[in-house]
N, C-alpha and C positions, 0 to 999 in steps of 0.2 A: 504494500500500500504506500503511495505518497506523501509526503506531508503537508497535510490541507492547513497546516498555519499561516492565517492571512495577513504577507505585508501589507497591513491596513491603511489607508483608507480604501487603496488603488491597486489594481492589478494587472500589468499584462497582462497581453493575446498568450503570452510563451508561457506565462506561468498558468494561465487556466489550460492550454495546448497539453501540458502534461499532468492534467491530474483531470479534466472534463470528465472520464467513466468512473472518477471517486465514488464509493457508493455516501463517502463522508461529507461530500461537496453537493451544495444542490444548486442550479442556477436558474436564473429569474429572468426570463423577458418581460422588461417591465414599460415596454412601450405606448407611447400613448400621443394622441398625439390634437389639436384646437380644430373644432370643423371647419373651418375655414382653409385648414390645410387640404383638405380634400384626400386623407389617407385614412385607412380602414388598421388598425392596430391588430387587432385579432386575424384578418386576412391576410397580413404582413406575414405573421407568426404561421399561421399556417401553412404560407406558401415555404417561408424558410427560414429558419431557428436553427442558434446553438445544439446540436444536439444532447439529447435529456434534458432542454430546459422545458422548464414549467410557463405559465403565463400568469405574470401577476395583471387582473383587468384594474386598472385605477377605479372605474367609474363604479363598479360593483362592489368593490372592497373599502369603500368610503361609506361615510355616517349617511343614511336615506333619512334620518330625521331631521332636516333642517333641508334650504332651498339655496344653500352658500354648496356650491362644488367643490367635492374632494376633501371635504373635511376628515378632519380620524376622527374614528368610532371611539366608542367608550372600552375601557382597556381590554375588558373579557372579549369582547364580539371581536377584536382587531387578536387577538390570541386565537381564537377557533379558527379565523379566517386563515391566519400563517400557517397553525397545523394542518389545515383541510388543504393548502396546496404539496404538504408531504414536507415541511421543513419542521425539524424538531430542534430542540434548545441545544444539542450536541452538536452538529452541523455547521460547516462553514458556510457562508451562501454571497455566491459572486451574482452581482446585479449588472443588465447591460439595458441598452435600449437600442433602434434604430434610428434613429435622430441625426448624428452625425455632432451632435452637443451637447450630449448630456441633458434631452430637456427630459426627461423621467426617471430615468434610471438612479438619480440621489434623489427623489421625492421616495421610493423604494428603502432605497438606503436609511435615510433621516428614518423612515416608519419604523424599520425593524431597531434601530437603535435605540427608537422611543419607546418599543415593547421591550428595552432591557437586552436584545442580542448583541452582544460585541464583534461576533464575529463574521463581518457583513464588509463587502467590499463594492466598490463598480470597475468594469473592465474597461481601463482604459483607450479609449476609442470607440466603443461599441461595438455592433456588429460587421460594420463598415470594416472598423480595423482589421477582425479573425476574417472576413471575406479575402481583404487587402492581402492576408498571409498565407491564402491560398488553403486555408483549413478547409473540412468540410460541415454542411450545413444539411439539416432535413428539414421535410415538409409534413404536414399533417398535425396530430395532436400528441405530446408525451404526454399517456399514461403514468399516472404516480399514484403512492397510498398516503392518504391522510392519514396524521400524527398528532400525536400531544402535542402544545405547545405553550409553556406554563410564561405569560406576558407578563413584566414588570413596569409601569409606567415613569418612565424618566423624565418627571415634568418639567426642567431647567431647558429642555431641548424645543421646547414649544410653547409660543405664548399667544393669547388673547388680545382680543381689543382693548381691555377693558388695561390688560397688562402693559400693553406698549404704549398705552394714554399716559400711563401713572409714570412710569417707568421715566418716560419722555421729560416730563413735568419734573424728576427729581433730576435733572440731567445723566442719567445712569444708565445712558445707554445711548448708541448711534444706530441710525436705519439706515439698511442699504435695500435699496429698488432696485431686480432684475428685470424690468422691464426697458422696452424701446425709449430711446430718448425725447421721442416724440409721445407717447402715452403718457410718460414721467411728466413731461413739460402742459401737457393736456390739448396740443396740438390737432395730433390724432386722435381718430376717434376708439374708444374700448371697442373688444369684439365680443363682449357681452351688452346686450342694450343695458338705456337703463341708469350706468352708472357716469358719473362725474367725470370728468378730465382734471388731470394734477396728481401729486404726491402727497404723503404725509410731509407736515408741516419739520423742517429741518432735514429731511432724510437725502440721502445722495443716490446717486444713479451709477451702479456699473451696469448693463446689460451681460447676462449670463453668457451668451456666445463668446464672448470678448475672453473667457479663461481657455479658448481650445485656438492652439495654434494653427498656424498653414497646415501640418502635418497630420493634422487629424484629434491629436491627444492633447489633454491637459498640460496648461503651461507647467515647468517647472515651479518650485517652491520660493525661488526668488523673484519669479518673474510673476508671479500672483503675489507678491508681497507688493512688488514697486505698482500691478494693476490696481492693488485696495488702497493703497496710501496716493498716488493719483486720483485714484476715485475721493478722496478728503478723507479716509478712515487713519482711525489713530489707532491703530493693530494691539496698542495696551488695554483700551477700554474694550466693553463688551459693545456685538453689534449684533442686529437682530434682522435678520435679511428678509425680505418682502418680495412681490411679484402680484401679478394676477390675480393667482385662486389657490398658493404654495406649494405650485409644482416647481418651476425655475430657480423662485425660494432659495428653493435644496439645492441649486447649482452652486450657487453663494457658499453657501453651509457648507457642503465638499470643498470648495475651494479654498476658506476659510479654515479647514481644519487643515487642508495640508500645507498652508501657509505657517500653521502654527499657533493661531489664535484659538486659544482655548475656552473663552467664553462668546460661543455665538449660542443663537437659538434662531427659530422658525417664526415667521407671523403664521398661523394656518389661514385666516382667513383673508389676508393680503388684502387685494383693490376691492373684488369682488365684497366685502363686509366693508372697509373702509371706504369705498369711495359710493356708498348707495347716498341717495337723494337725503336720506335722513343722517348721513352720518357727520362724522365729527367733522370738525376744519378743513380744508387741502389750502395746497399752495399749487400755484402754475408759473 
C-alpha cells in the first residue's frame, strides 16, 4: 500500500498518479459550475472523471432550508451526506474540479475541514492538469458504499452575517471579495436577480482566478503572499474571504492557507445574503 499522507493543502497530478487505486484515498469531483456558464457538472462527470472518483453534487448537498445557495447544513445532515458518498473519518480525500481555477473544488475542501476532516487536499490543476499528463480518465458513474462518518463542527472556519457585521465594527478582521472587479465595484450586473451592486463596506477585491498561473496550477506561496498584500491585506491580521454565494470564497481560503495565514475563515452566505435589497450597507 502507498502512503496516502496528505502534503496538505495541495497535491499533485504525480502524487495522486500513484496512489489513485488506494482503497485508503477517496477522490471527489467536486465540480460545479453558475448557469450562465452553460455547462452540465454531473454530465461532465459522467462523460469523464478521475477514475474511482465519487461526485460531490454542491446543489444537493447544501442546506434546502433556506433560499440563500449552497449554504452548509447543520453538522449531523453534512456528516450522513460525506459518509453516504463512501468517505469515512480514516480516509484521505483529494478534491479536484473541472474549472481550470479552482472554482469548487476548495468550497469541497473548506466543507470537509469544517466537518473536523484534516485530511482533505485539492489536486492541483484539476482535471485539466491529470488530462494534460496524459493519465487516464473514465466515463459513466463510480459505484461506492456508504460509510460512517462521525462530523465535528469547526466553527472558527465559517462565519455569518451577523459575525462579519460585528467582527467588522470591532476592526478585527479584513474582507477579501473573490469576485469580478466589476461586480465588486457594482458596475456589472449580479447573475443572481435581485441583488444590489457593491461590496461590503471596507472589504478589498482579489478575484479568485488571479491565484492560478499561465501554467495551469496554483501560484506558488510567495507569489500568493505579494497577490494578498497587493490586494491591501495585512497577512498578520485575520481575513474573512467572500464571493457570491461561498463557493470562490474557498479559493481565497486555499490560497490563504498556503500563503501561510493562519487565521482566515468563510462568509457562507457572501453577496447572495449581503447584498439582498434589505441588507446591511455596500459600498460601490
Amino acid at each position: 500500500m502507498t502512503d496516502t499522507a496528505l502534503p496538505r493543502p495541495l497535491v499533485p497530478v504525480s502524487w495522486l498518479a500513484a496512489r489513485v487505486e488506494d482503497p485508503a484515498l477517496v477522490v471527489v469531483d467536486a465540480s460545479w459550475y453558475l448557469p450562465a456558464q452553460n455547462r452540465s457538472a454531473v454530465g461532465e462527470y459522467q462523460a469523464a472523471h478521475i477514475p474511482g472518483a465519487v461526485f460531490w453534487d454542491l446543489d444537493a448537498l447544501s442546506e434546502r432550508a433556506t433560499d440563500l445557495p449552497h449554504m452548509l447544513p447543520d453538522i449531523e445532515s453534512l456528516g450522513r451526506s460525506i459518509g453516504n458518498l463512501g468517505i469515512g473519518n480514516d480516509d484521505a480525500v483529494v478534491v479536484y474540479d473541472g474549472s481550470g481555477y479552482n472554482m469548487s473544488a476548495a468550497r469541497v475542501w473548506w466543507t470537509l475541514r469544517i466537518a473536523g476532516h484534516e485530511q482533505v487536499a485539492v489536486l492541483d490543476g484539476g482535471l485539466a492538469a491529470w488530462r494534460a499528463a496524459g493519465l487516464p480518465i473514465k466515463a459513466g458513474w463510480t459505484p461506492w458504499r456508504p460509510r460512517g462518518f462521525r462530523a465535528t463542527l469547526t466553527e472558527e472556519l465559517v462565519r455569518s452575517r451577523d459575525q462579519v457585521t460585528w467582527v467588522k465594527s470591532k476592526g478585527g478582521a479584513q474582507v477579501l471579495d473573490a469576485r469580478s472587479p466589476g461586480r465588486f465595484a457594482g458596475t456589472e450586473p449580479e447573475p443572481r436577480p435581485g441583488l444590489r451592486g457593491g461590496h461590503i463596506p471596507g472589504a478589498r477585491n482579489l478575484p479568485y482566478a488571479e491565484l492560478i498561473g499561465a501554467d495551469g496550477l496554483l501560484l506558488s506561496p510567495d507569489a500568493l503572499r505579494e497577490k494578498f498584500q497587493a490586494a491591501g491585506l495585512d497577512l498578520r491580521k485575520p481575513v474573512i474571504t467572500s464571493c457570491g454565494s461561498g463557493v470562490t470564497a474557498c479559493a481565497l481560503a486555499l490560497g490563504l492557507e498556503l500563503a501561510g495565514v493562519t487565521e482566515w475563515s468563510v462568509y457562507d452566505g457572501s453577496w447572495a445574503e449581503w447584498g439582498r435589497p434589505d441588507g446591511p450597507p455596500v459600498e460601490r
